[in-house]
TORLUM-488700 format. One record per residue (C-alpha): residue number from 0; x, y, z. Coordinates in nm, 3 decimals, m for minus. Layout:
BEGIN
+-----+---------+---------+---------+
| seq |      xx |      yy |      zz |
+-----+---------+---------+---------+
| NUM |       X |       Y |       Z |
...
+-----+---------+---------+---------+
//
This chain:
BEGIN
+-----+---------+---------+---------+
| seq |      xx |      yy |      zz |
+-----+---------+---------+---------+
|   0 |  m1.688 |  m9.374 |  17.690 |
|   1 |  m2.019 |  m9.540 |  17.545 |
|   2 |  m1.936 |  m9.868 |  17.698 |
|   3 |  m1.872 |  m9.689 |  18.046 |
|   4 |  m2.207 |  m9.538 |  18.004 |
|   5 |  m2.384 |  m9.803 |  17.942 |
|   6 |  m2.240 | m10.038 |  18.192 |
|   7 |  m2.296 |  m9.738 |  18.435 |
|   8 |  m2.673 |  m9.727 |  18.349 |
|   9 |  m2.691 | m10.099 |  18.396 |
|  10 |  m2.581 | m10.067 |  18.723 |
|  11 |  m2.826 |  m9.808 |  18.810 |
|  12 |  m3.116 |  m9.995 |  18.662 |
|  13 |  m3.035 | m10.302 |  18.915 |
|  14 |  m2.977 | m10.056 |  19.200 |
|  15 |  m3.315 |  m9.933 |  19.173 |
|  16 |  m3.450 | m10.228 |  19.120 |
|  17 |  m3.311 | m10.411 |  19.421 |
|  18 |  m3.586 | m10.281 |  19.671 |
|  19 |  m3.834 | m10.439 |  19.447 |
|  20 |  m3.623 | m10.770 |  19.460 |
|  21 |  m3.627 | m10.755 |  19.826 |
|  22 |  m3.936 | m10.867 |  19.822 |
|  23 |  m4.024 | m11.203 |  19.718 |
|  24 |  m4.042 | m11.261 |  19.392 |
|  25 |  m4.412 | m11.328 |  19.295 |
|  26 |  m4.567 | m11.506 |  18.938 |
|  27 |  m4.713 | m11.234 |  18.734 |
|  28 |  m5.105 | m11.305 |  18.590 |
|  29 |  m5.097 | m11.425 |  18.220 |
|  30 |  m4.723 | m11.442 |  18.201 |
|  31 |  m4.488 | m11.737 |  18.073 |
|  32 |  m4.273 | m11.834 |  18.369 |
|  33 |  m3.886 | m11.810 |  18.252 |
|  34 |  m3.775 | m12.142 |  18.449 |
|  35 |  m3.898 | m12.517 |  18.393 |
|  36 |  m4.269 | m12.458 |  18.431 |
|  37 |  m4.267 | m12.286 |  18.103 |
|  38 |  m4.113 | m12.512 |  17.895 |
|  39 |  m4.460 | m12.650 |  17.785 |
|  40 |  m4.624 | m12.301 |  17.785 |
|  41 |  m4.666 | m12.156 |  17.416 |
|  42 |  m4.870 | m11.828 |  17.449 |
|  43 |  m4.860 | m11.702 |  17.790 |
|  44 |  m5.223 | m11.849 |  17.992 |
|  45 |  m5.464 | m11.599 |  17.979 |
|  46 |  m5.697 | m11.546 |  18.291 |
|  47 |  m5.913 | m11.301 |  18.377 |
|  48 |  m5.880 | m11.321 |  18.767 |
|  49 |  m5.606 | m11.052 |  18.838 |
|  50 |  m5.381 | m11.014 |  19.166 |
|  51 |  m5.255 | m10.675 |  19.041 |
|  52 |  m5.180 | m10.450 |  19.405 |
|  53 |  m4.975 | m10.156 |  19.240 |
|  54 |  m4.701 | m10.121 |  19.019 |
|  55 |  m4.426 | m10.383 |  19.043 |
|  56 |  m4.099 | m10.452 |  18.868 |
|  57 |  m3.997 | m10.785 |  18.797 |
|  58 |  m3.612 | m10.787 |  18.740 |
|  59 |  m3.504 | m11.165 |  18.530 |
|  60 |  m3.256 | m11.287 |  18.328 |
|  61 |  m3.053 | m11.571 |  18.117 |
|  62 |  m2.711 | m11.672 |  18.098 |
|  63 |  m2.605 | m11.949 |  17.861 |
|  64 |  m2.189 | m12.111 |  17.826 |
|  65 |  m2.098 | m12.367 |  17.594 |
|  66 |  m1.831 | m12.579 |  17.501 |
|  67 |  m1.821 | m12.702 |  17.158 |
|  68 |  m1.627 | m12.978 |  16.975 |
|  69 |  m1.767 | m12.977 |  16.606 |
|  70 |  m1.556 | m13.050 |  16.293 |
|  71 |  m1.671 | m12.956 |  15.926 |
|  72 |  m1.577 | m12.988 |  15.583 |
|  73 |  m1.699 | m12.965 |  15.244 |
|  74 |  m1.577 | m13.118 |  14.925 |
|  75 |  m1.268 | m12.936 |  14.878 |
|  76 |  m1.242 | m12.829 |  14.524 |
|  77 |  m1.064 | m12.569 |  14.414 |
|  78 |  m1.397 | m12.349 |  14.297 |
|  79 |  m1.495 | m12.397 |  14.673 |
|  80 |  m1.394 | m12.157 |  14.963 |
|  81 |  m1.175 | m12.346 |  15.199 |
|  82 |  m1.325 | m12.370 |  15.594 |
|  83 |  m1.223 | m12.201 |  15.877 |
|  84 |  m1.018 | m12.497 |  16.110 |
|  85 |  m1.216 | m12.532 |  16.442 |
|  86 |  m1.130 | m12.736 |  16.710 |
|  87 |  m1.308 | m12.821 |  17.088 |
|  88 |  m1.352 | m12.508 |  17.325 |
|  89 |  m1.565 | m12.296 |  17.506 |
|  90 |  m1.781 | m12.043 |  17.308 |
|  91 |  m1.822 | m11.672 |  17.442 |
|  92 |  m2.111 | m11.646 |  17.689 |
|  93 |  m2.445 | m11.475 |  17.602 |
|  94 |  m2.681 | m11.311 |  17.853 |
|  95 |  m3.005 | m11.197 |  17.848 |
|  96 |  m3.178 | m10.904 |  18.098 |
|  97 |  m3.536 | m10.906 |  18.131 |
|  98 |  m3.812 | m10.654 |  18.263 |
|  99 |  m4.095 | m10.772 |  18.355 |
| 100 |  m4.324 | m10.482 |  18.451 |
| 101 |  m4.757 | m10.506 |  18.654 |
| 102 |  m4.830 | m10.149 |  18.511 |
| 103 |  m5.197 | m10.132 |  18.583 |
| 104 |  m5.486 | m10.408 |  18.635 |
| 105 |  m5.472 | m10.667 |  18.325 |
| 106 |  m5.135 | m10.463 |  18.174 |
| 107 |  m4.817 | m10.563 |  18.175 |
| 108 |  m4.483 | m10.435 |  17.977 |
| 109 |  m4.231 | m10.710 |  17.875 |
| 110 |  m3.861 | m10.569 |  17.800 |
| 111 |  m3.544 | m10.773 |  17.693 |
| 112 |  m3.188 | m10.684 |  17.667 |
| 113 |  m2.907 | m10.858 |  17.505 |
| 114 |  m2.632 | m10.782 |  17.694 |
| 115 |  m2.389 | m11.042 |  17.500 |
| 116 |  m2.412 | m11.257 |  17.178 |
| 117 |  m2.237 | m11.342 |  16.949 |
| 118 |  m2.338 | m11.125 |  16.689 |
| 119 |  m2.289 | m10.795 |  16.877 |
| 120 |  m2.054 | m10.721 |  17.158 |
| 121 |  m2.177 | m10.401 |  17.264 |
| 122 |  m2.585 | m10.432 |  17.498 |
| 123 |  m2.874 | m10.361 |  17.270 |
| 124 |  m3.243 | m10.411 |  17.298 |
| 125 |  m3.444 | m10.709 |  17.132 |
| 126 |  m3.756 | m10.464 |  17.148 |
| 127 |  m4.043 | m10.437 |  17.384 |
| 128 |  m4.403 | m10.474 |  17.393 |
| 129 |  m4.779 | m10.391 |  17.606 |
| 130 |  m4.987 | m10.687 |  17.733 |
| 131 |  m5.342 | m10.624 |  17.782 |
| 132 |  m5.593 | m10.831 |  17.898 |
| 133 |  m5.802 | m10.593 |  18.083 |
| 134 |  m5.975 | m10.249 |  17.934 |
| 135 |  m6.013 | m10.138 |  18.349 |
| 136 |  m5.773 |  m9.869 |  18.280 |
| 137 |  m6.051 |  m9.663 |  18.038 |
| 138 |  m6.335 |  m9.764 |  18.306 |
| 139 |  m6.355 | m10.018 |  18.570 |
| 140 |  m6.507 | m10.263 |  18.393 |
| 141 |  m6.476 | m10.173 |  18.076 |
| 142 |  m6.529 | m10.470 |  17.766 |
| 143 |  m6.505 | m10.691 |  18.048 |
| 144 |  m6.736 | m10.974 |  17.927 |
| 145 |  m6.519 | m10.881 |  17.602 |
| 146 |  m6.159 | m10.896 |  17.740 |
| 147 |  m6.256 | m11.234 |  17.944 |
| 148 |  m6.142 | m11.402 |  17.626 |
| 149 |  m5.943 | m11.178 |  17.448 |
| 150 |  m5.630 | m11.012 |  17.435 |
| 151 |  m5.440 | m10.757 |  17.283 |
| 152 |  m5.014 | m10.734 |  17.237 |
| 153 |  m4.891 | m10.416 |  17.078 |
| 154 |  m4.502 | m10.263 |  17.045 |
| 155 |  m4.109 | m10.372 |  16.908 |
| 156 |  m4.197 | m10.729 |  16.944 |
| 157 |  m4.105 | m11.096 |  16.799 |
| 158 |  m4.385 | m11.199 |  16.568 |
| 159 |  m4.618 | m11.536 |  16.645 |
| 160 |  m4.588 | m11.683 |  16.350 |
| 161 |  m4.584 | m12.088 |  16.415 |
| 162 |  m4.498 | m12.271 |  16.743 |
| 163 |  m4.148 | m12.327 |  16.694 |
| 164 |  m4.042 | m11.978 |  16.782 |
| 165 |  m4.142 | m12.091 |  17.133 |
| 166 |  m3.912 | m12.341 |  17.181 |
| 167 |  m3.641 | m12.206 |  17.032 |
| 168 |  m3.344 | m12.034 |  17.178 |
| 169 |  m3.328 | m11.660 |  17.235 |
| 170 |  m2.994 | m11.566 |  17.268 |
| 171 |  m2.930 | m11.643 |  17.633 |
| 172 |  m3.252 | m11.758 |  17.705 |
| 173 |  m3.212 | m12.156 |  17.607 |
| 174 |  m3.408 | m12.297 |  17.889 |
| 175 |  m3.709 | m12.372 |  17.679 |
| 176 |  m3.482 | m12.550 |  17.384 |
| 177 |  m3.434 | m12.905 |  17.504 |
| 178 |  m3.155 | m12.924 |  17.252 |
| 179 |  m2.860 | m12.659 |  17.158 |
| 180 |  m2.936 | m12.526 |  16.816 |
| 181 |  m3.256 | m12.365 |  16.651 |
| 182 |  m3.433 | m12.565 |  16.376 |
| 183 |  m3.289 | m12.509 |  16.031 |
| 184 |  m3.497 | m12.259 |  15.884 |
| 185 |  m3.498 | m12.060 |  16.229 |
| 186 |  m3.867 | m11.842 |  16.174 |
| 187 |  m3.765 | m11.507 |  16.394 |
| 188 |  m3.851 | m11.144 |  16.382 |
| 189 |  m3.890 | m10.873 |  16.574 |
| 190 |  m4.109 | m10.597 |  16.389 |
| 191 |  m4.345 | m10.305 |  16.537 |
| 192 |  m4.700 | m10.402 |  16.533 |
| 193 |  m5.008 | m10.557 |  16.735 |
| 194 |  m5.161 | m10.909 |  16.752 |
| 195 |  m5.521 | m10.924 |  16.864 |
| 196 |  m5.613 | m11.242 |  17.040 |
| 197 |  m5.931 | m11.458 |  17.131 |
| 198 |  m5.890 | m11.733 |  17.373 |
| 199 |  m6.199 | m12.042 |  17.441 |
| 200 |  m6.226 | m12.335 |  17.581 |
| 201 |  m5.902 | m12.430 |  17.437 |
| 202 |  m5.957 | m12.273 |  17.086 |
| 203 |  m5.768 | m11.992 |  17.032 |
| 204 |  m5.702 | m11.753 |  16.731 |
| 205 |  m5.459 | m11.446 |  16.665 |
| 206 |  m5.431 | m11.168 |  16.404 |
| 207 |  m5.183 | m10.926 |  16.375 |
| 208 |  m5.015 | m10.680 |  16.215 |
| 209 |  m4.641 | m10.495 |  16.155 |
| 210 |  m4.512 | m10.229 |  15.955 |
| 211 |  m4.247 | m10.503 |  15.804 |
| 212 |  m3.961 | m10.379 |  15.865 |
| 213 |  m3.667 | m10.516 |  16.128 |
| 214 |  m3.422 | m10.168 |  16.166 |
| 215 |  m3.678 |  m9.922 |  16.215 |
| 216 |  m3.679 |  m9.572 |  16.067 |
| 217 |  m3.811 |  m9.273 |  15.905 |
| 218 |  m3.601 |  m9.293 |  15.594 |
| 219 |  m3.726 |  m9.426 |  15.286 |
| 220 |  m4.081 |  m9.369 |  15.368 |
| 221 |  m4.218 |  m9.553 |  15.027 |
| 222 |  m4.028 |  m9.911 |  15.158 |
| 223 |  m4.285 | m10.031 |  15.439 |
| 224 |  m4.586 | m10.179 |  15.346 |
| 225 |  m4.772 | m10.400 |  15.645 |
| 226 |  m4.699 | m10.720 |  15.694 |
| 227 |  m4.977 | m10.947 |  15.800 |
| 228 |  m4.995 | m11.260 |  16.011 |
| 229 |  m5.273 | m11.498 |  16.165 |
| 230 |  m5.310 | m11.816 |  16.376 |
| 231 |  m5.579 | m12.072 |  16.476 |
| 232 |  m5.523 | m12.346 |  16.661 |
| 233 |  m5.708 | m12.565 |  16.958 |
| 234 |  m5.460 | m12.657 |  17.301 |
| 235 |  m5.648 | m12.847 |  17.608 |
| 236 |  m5.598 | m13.120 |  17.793 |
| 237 |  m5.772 | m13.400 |  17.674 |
| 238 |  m5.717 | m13.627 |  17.956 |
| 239 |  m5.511 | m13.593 |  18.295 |
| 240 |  m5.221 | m13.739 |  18.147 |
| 241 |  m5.272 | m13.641 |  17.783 |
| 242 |  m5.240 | m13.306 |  17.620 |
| 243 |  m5.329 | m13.208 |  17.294 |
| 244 |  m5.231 | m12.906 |  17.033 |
| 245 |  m5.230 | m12.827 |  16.683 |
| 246 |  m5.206 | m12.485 |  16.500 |
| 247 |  m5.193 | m12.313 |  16.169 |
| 248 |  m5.021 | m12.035 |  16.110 |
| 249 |  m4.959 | m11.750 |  15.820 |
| 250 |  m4.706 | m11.489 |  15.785 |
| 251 |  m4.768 | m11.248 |  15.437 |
| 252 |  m4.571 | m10.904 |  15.369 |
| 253 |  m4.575 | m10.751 |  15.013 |
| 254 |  m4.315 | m10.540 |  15.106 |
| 255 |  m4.010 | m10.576 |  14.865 |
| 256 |  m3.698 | m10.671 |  14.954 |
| 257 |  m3.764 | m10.608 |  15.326 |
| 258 |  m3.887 | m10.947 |  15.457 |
| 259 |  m3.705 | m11.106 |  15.743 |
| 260 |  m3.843 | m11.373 |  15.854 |
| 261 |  m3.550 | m11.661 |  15.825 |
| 262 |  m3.308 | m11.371 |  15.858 |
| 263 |  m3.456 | m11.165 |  16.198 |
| 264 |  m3.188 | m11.280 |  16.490 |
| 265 |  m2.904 | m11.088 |  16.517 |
| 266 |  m2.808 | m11.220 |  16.807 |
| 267 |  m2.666 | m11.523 |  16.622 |
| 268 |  m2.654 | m11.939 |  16.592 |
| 269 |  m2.508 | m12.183 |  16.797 |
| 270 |  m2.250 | m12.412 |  16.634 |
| 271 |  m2.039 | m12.120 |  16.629 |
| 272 |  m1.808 | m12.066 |  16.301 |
| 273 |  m1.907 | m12.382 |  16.146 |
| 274 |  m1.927 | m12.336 |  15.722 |
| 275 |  m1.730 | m12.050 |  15.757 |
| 276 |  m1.371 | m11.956 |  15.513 |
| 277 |  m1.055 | m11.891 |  15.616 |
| 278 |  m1.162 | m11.504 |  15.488 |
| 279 |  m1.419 | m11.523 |  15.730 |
| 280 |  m1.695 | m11.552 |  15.475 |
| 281 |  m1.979 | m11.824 |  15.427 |
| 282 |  m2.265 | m11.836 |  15.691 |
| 283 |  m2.151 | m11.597 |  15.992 |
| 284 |  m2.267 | m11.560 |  16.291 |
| 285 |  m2.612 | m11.756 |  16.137 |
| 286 |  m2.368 | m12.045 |  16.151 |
| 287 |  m2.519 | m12.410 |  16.056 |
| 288 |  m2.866 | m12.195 |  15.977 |
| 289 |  m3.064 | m12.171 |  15.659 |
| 290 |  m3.138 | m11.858 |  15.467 |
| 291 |  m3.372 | m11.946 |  15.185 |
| 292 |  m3.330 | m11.559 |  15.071 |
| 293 |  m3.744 | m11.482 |  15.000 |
| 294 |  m3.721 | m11.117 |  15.101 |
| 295 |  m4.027 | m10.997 |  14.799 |
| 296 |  m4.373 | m11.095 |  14.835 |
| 297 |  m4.309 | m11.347 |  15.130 |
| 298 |  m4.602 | m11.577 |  15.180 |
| 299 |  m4.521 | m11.855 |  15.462 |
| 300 |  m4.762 | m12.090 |  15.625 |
| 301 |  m4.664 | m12.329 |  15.935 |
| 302 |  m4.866 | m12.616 |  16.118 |
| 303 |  m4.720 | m12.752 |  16.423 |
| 304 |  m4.892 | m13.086 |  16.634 |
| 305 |  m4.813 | m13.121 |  16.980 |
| 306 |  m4.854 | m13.403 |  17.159 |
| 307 |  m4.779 | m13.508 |  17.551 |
| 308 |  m4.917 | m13.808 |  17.759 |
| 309 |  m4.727 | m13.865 |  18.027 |
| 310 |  m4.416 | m13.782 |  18.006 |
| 311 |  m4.346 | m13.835 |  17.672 |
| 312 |  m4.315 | m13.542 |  17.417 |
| 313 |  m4.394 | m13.510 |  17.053 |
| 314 |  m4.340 | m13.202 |  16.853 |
| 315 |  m4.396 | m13.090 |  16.467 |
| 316 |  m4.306 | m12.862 |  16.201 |
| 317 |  m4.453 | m12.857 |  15.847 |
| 318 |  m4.397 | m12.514 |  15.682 |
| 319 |  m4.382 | m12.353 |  15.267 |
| 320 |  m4.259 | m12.069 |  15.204 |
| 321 |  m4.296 | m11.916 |  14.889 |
| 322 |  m4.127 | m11.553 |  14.741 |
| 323 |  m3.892 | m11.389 |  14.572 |
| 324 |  m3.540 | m11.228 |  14.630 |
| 325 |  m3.478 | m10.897 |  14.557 |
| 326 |  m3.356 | m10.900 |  14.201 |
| 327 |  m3.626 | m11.197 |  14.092 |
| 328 |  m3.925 | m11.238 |  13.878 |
| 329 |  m4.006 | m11.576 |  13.945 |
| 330 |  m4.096 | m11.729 |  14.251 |
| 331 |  m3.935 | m11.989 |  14.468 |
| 332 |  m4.041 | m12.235 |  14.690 |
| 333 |  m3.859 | m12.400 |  14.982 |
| 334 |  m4.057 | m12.671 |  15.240 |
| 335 |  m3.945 | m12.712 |  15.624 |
| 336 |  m4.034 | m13.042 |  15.799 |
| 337 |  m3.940 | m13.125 |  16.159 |
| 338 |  m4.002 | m13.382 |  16.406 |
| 339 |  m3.877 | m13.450 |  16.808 |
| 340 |  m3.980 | m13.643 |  17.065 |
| 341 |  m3.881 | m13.605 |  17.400 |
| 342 |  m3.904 | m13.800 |  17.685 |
| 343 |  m3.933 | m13.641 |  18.025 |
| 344 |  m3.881 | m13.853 |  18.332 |
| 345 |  m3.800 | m13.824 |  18.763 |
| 346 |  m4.019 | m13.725 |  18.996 |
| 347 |  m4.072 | m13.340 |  18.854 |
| 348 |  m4.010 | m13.416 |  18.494 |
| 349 |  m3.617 | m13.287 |  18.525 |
| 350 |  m3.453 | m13.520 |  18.325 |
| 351 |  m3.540 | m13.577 |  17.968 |
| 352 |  m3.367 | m13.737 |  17.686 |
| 353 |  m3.486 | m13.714 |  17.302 |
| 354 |  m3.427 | m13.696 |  16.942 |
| 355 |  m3.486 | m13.440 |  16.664 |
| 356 |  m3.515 | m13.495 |  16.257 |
| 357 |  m3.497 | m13.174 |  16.072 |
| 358 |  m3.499 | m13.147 |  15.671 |
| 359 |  m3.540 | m12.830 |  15.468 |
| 360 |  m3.570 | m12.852 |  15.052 |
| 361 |  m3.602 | m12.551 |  14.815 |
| 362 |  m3.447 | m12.387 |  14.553 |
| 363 |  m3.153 | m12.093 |  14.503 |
| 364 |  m3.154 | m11.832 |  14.331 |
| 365 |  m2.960 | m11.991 |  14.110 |
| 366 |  m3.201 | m12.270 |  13.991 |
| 367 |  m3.021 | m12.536 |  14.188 |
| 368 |  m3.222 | m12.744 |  14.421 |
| 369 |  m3.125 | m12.862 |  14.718 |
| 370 |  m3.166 | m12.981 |  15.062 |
| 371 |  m3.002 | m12.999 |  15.388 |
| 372 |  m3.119 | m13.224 |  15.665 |
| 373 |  m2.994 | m13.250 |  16.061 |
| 374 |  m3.021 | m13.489 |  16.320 |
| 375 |  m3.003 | m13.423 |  16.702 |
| 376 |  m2.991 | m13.644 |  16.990 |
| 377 |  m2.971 | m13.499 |  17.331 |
| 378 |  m3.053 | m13.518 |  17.713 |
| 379 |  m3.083 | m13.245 |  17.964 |
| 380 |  m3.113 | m13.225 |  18.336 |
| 381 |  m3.292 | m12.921 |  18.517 |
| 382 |  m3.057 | m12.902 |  18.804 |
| 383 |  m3.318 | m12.671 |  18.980 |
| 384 |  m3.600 | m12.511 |  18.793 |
| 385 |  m3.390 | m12.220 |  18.689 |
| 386 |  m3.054 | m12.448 |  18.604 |
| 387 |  m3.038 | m12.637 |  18.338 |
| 388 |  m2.755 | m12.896 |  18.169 |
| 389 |  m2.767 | m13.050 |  17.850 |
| 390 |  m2.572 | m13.236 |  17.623 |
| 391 |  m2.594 | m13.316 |  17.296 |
| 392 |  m2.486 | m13.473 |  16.948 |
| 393 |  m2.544 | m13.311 |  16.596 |
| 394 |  m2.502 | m13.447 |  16.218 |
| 395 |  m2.602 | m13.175 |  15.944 |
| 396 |  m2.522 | m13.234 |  15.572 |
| 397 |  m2.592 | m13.035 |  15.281 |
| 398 |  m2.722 | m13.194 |  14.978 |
| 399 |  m2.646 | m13.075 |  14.615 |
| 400 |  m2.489 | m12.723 |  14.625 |
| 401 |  m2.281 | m12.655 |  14.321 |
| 402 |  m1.938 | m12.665 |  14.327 |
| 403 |  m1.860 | m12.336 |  14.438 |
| 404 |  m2.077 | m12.316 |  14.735 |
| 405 |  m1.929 | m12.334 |  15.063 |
| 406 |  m2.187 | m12.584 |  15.130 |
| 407 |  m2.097 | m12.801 |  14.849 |
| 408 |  m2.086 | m13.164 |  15.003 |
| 409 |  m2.091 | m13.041 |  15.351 |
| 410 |  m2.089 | m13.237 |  15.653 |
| 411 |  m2.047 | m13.098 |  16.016 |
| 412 |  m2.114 | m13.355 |  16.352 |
| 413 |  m1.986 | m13.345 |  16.681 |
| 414 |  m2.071 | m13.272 |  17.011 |
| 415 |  m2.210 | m12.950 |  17.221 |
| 416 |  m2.236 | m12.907 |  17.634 |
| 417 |  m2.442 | m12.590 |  17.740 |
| 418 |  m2.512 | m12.452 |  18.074 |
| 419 |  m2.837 | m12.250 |  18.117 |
| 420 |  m2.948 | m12.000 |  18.404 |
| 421 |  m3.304 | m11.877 |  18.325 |
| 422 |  m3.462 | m11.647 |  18.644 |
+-----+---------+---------+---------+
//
């Protein structure tokens, strides 16, 4: 009966959306377009020149299929948990359903469904949030020589902490990934709270704040504690053909045990069931992911270059994190570094091939250090702006686990086709 429900209110949603979708479908001010023009876009533009003529409901989407051939295996001792077999196949499609909604001059509401992944079967909500660029709905007018550069993001909403969150994959929405899978210590979280922003000439700077907690709720009022997070950073085109970016960002909660930040997507991984036991333990539905397991006193930074002249594409990660898990007195420490270029090339950019280097080091909560580093190679052709193919080749290997890890001298590599609608 719940599933009949919900499908039922699905339907009705689109029904009453369709007279809106009748019409064409315009670009909404200071928005991040969901097709190829935003795959360069970090933080949606932010203009003060407005086209707002009444309330109007964008309706958009993402589906995403893929067919995966990936074999793993570990070292086989008898202290280690024996993996899953997995073969070639296709992996159960994931979709995505998006509301875009022009509430008022300058505000905008931004809504996204999951309505498959592979975490959860059943639809749920990622969370929701308010854009606001213009203060005309107080007074026409109102702050305006203020909110010309600034803007302000509140509700259920994925944190801005770094750049790579931007060009990662959201469920179905893997049109602004030129490869398949996330980087390795995937930074994601959806928490309640507001960013405020200022935007100049290029420079721009964010600080925000959440209550720190992913499942919301009024029980066990003495957990939350705010988490706090901040960015600078300078984007601009330094010449026609070359474009330049760098930011810094922080991420800080005090709250114990309730930080979330390499642990946030529910939705799940790609290289599905890879490192995982014949009991169906090991790394889940966060397949091929790592967990460094800081959820007290959470204090990660993240600096990310960004480079593009012509149509060549360079992109960087260095992040620390440093913390505690819950039942530790001493903290840990675990690095992130990351590196792809990308090649774009045709006469609109829609071809591309590239490369990706990703290495993580840190220490477990046992004492043991280790590491685990992956290496991509990939290409990817934007059949339309909306439709995009890509193909690509991944090596992982895990580096010093003891014995009885799953991970202990593991190795996965093979090869991963995905299909991408983004609208």
């Amino acid at each position: 009966m719940k599933n009949i429900i919900q499908y039922f209110s699905l339907a009705l949603m689109v029904l009453l959306a369709m007279p809106t979708m009748a019409q064409s479908q315009r670009d909404f001010d200071n928005f991040r377009n969901p097709d190829q023009r935003g795959i360069s876009q970090f933080e949606a533009p932010k203009d003060s020149v407005t086209n707002f003529d009444g309330l109007y409901v964008r309706v958009g989407g993402a589906f995403a299929l893929q067919f995966q051939d990936i074999d793993h295996e570990n070292s086989g001792n008898l202290d280690t948990p024996v993996l899953q077999e997995i073969g070639g196949n296709f992996n159960l499609a994931t979709a995505n359903l998006d509301f875009d909604v022009m509430l008022y001059d300058g505000v905008q509401l931004h809504l996204r469904t999951y309505l498959s992944s592979q975490h959860h079967e059943e639809t749920w909500v990622k969370g929701g949030y308010l854009q606001i660029d213009k203060l005309d709905f107080i007074s026409e007018g109102f702050a305006e020589g203020l909110m010309k550069n600034m803007r302000i993001k509140i509700g259920h909403m994925e944190s801005n902490y770094g750049d790579a969150h931007f060009r990662r994959t959201d469920n179905a929405m893997a049109l602004y990934n030129p490869f398949v899978g996330n980087y390795l210590m995937d930074s994601f979280t959806t928490e309640v709270g507001a960013e405020v922003y200022y935007f100049n000439n290029g420079f721009l700077a964010m600080v925000g704040a959440t209550n720190g907690k992913l499942n919301q709720s009024v029980t066990n009022p003495k957990s939350t504690s705010p988490s706090l997070l901040a960015k600078v950073g300078y984007d601009n085109l330094i010449s026609e053909d070359f474009r330049f970016r760098l930011t810094g960002s922080v991420y800080h909660t005090a709250q114990t045990g309730s930080a979330y930040l390499y642990s946030g997507d529910r939705a799940g991984s790609r290289y599905y069931n890879v490192f995982t036991d014949v009991d169906g333990g090991g790394d889940g539905f966060r397949a091929g992911r790592v967990n460094p397991g800081l959820r007290n006193e959470l204090t990660s930074i993240m600096i990310n270059p960004f480079l593009k002249y012509g149509g060549l594409e360079f992109f960087g990660i260095y992040e620390r994190a440093s913390g505690k898990s819950v039942n530790e007195t001493d903290e840990r420490v675990w690095n992130q570094y990351a590196g792809e270029l990308i090649y774009r090339f045709g006469t609109k950019e829609q071809l591309y091939v590239g490369g990706r280097y990703n290495v993580v080091d840190g220490e477990l909560a046992s004492g043991q250090d280790v590491s685990v580093d992956r290496f991509n190679l990939g290409a990817g052709w934007f059949m339309t702006k909306n439709i995009l193919t890509k193909l690509e080749y991944v090596n992982q290997n895990y580096n010093d686990y003891p014995a009885a890890d799953i991970h202990s001298n593991g190795q996965f590599d093979g090869i991963v086709f995905e299909a991408v609608i983004s609208f």
